[in-house]
C-alpha positions in Angstrom: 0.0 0.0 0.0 1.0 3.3 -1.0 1.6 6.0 2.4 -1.8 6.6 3.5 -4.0 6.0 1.1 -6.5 2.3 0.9 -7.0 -0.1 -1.9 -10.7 1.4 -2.1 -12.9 3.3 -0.3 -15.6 1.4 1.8 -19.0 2.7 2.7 -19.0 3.7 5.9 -22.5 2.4 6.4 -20.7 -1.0 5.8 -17.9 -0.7 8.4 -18.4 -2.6 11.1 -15.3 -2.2 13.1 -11.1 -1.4 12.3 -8.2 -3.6 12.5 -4.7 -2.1 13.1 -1.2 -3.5 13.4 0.4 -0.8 14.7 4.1 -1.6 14.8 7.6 1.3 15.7 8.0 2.0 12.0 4.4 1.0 10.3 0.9 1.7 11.0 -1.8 -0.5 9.1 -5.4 -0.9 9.0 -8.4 -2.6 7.9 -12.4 -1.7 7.4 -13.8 -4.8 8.4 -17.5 -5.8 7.3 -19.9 -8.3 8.7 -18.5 -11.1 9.4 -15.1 -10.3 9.9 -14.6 -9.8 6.4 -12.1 -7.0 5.3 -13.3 -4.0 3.2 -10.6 -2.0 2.3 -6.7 -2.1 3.8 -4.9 1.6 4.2 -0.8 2.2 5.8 1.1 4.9 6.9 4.8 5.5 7.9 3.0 7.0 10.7 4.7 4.1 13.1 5.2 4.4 17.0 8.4 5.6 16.8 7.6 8.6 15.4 4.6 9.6 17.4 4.4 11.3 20.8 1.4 10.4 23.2 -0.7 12.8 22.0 -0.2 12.2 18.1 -1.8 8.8 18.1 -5.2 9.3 17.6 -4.7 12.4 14.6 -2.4 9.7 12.9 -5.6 7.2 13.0 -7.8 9.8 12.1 -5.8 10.9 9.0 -5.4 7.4 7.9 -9.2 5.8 8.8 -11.2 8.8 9.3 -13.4 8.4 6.5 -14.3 4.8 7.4 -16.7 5.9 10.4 -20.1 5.9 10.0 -22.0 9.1 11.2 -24.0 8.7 14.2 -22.2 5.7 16.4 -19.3 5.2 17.5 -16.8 2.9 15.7 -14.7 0.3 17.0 -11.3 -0.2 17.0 -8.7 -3.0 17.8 -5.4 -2.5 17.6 -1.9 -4.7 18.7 1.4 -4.2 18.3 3.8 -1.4 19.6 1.3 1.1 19.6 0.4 -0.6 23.6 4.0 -0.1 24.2 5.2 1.8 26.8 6.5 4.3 24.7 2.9 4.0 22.8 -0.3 5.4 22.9 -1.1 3.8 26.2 0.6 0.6 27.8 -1.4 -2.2 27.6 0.6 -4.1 30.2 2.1 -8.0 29.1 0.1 -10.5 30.3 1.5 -13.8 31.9 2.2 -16.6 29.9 0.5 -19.8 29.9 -2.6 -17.7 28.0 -5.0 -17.2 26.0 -2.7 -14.9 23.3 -4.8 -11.3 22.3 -7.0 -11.6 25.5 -7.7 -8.2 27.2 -7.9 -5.0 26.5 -6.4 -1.3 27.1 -8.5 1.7 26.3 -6.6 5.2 25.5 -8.4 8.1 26.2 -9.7 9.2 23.1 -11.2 13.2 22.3 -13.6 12.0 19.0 -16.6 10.3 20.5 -16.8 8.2 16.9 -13.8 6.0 18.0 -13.8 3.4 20.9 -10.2 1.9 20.4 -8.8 -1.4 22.0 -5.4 -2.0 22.5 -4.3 -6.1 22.9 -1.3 -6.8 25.5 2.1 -8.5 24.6 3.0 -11.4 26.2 5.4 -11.9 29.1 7.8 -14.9 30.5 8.8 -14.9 33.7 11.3 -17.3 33.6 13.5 -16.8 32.1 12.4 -13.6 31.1 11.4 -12.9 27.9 8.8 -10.6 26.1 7.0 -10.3 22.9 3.8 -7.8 21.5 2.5 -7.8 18.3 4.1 -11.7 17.7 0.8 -12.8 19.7 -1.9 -11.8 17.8 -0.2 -14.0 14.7 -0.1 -17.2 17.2 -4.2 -15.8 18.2 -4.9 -15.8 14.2 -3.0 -19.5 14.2 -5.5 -20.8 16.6 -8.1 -19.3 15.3 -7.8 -21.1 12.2 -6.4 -24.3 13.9 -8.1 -24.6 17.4 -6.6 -27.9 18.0 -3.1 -27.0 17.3 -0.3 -28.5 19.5 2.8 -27.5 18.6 5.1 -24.5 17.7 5.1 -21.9 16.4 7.8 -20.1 14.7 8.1 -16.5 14.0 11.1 -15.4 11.8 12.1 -11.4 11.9 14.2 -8.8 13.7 13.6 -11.0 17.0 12.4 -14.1 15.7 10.0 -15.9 18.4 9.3 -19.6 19.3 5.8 -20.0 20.9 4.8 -23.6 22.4 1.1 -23.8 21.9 -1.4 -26.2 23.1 -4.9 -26.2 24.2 -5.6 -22.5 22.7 -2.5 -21.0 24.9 0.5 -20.2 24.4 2.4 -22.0 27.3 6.1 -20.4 27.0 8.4 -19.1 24.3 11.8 -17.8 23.6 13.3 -15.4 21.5 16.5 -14.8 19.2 17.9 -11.8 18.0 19.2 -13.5 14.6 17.6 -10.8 12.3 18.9 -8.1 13.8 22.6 -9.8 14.4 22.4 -10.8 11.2 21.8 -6.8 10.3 24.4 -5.7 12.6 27.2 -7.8 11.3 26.0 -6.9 7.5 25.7 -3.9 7.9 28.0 -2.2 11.0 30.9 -4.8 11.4 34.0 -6.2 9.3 31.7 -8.4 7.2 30.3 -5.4 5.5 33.6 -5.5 3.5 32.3 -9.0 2.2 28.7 -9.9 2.6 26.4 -8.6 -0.1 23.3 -7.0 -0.2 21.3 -8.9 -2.0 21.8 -12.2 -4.1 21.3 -16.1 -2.4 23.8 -19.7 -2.4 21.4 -22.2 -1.5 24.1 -24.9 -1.2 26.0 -22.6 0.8 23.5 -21.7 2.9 22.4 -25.4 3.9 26.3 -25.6 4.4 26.7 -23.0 6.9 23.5 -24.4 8.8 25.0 -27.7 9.1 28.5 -26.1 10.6 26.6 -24.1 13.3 23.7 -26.7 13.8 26.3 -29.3 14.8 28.7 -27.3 16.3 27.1 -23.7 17.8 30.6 -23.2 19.3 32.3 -22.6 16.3 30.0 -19.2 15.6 32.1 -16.7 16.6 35.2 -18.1 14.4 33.2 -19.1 11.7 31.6 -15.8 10.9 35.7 -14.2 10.9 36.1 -17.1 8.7 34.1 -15.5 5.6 36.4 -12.2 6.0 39.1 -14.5 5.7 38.0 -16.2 2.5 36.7 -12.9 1.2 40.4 -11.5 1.2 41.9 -14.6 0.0 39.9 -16.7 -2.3 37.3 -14.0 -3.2 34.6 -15.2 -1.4 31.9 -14.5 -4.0 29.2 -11.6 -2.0 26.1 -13.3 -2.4 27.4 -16.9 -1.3 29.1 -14.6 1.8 25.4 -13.3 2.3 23.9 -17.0 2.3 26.9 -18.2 4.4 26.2 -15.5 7.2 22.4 -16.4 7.2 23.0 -20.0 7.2 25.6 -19.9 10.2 23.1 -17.4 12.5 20.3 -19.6 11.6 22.2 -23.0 12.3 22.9 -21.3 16.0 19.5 -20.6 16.1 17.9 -24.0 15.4 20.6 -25.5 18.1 19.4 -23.8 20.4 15.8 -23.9 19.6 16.2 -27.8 19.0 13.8 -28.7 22.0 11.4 -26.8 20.8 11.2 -28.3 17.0 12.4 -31.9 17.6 9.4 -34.4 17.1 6.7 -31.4 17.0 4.1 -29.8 14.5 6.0 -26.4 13.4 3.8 -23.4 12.4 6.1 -20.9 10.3 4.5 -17.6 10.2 5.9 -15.2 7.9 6.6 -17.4 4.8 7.9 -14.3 2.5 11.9 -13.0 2.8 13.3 -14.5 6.4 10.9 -17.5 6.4 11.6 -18.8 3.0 15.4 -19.2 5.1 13.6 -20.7 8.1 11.7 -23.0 6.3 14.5 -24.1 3.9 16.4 -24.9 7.3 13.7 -26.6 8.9 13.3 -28.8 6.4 17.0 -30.2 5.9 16.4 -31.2 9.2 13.6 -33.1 8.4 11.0 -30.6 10.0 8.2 -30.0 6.9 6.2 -26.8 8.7 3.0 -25.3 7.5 3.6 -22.2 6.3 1.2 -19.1 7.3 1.2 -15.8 5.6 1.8 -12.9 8.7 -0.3 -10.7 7.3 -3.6 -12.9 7.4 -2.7 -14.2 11.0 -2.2 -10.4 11.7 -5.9 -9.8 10.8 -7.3 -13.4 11.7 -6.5 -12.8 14.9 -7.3 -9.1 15.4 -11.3 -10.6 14.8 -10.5 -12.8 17.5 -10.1 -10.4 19.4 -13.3 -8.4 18.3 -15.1 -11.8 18.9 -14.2 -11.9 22.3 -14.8 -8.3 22.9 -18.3 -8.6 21.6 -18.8 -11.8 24.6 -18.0 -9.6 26.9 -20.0 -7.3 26.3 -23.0 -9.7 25.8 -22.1 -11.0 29.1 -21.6 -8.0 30.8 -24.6 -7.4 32.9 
């Protein structure tokens, strides 16, 4: 999508309530119809880390103001980093094992046509770990798979794997391999040798296997393709594929209780996940593949569902 504008412009008499995935550098939204069905999608750079407090609700307004209907007020439910401290209004983490996009915070808000709903992260005691925006994927994964049992796995910046089973997410972990990976690209020695675009599949798989088998070998490994830069000519692309392979090997080693002998969920199958999945399955792990964006919105109407209960229910 284009800054700020939608794919088309919905009746407003047809919205029934907005979806946003409000992340630090991104805002997106949805007009969603009856029956959860979306109407017309609209993004801004307008992200979280370029707001203050109070320029939250003008940056929704600019982007969705012409989707409310005159005459009630229009629901909104949002995740992401827009519940982040630094965000509109903290929607505190709740406790892991839960129910993933369960409870709501609600900013103060000066139009009387919005009524907005922010969704918590999740948090892990022990050890301690945190994730927000992640969850409402996993919610969108059960919501299309209620009898799931297994893991999921969410490749990016901080990639996350979520243990999930009976509609919960029991306990997860995280890994900074995107941005490492960024980092040592981009900021360290290897920027002299590792390309910025272009793919070795063989040496790819390669570097997986060294790191896989032997985790300990990381730190020498990645000097290793400086090395063969300067002497051999180390070509950039295969330097690229090397440097994915060997942060993503690490990865899985460590991650190997959580993927050994279990149904894998891969959501995010586009750019990092076509890696994770190529590395999952040279181990032998063949997992279902879930677009981010779809589990984004599936489980955003989740969360509308259960806000609707609740209100039924409420006396």
């Amino acid at each position: 999508m284009t800054d700020g504008t939608t794919a088309a412009a919905p009746d407003p008499a047809d919205v029934a309530w907005i979806a946003v995935d409000w992340g630090t550098s991104n805002l997106r939204a949805w007009a969603m119809g009856p029956g959860d069905a979306p109407l017309a999608e609209a993004a801004s750079a307008a992200g979280m880390g370029a707001l203050a407090p109070d320029g939250f609700e003008p940056a929704l307004l600019d982007l969705v103001g012409d989707w409310r209907a005159p005459g009630r007020a229009t629901v909104v439910v949002a995740c992401g980093m827009v519940g982040a401290r630094q965000g509109w209004i903290e929607a505190p983490y709740a406790a892991v094992p839960c129910v993933p996009a369960g409870g709501f915070a609600r900013p103060a808000v000066a139009d009387p046509r919005l009524r907005v709903h922010i969704l918590p992260g999740l948090r892990q005691d022990r050890p301690p770990d945190v994730m927000r925006g992640e969850e409402t994927q996993i919610a969108g994964l059960i919501a299309g798979a209620p009898g799931f049992d297994g893991v999921a796995c969410l490749p990016g910046t901080h990639a996350k794997w979520a243990h999930v089973s009976a509609g919960e997410v029991v306990g997860f972990a995280s890994f900074m391999t995107g941005e490492v990976f960024a980092l040592l690209a981009g900021a360290s020695v290897l920027r002299h040798t590792v390309g910025a675009e272009g793919w070795s599949e063989p040496d790819f798989i390669e570097a997986v296997d060294d790191t896989l088998t032997r985790p300990e070998r990381l730190a020498a490994r990645l000097f290793g393709l400086r090395a063969e830069g300067l002497i051999a000519g180390l070509a950039p692309e295969r330097a690229r594929a090397r440097l994915s392979g060997l942060l993503i090997g690490a990865e899985l080693a460590a991650a190997r209780p959580w993927w050994l002998g279990r149904e894998v969920a891969l959501i995010g199958a586009a750019g990092p996940g076509a890696a994770y999945r190529a590395a999952l399955a040279h181990v032998g792990v063949a997992a279902r593949s879930l677009d981010a964006a779809a589990m984004t919105l599936a489980g955003l109407a989740a969360a509308h569902r259960r806000l609707i209960r609740e209100r039924t229910a409420a006396p």
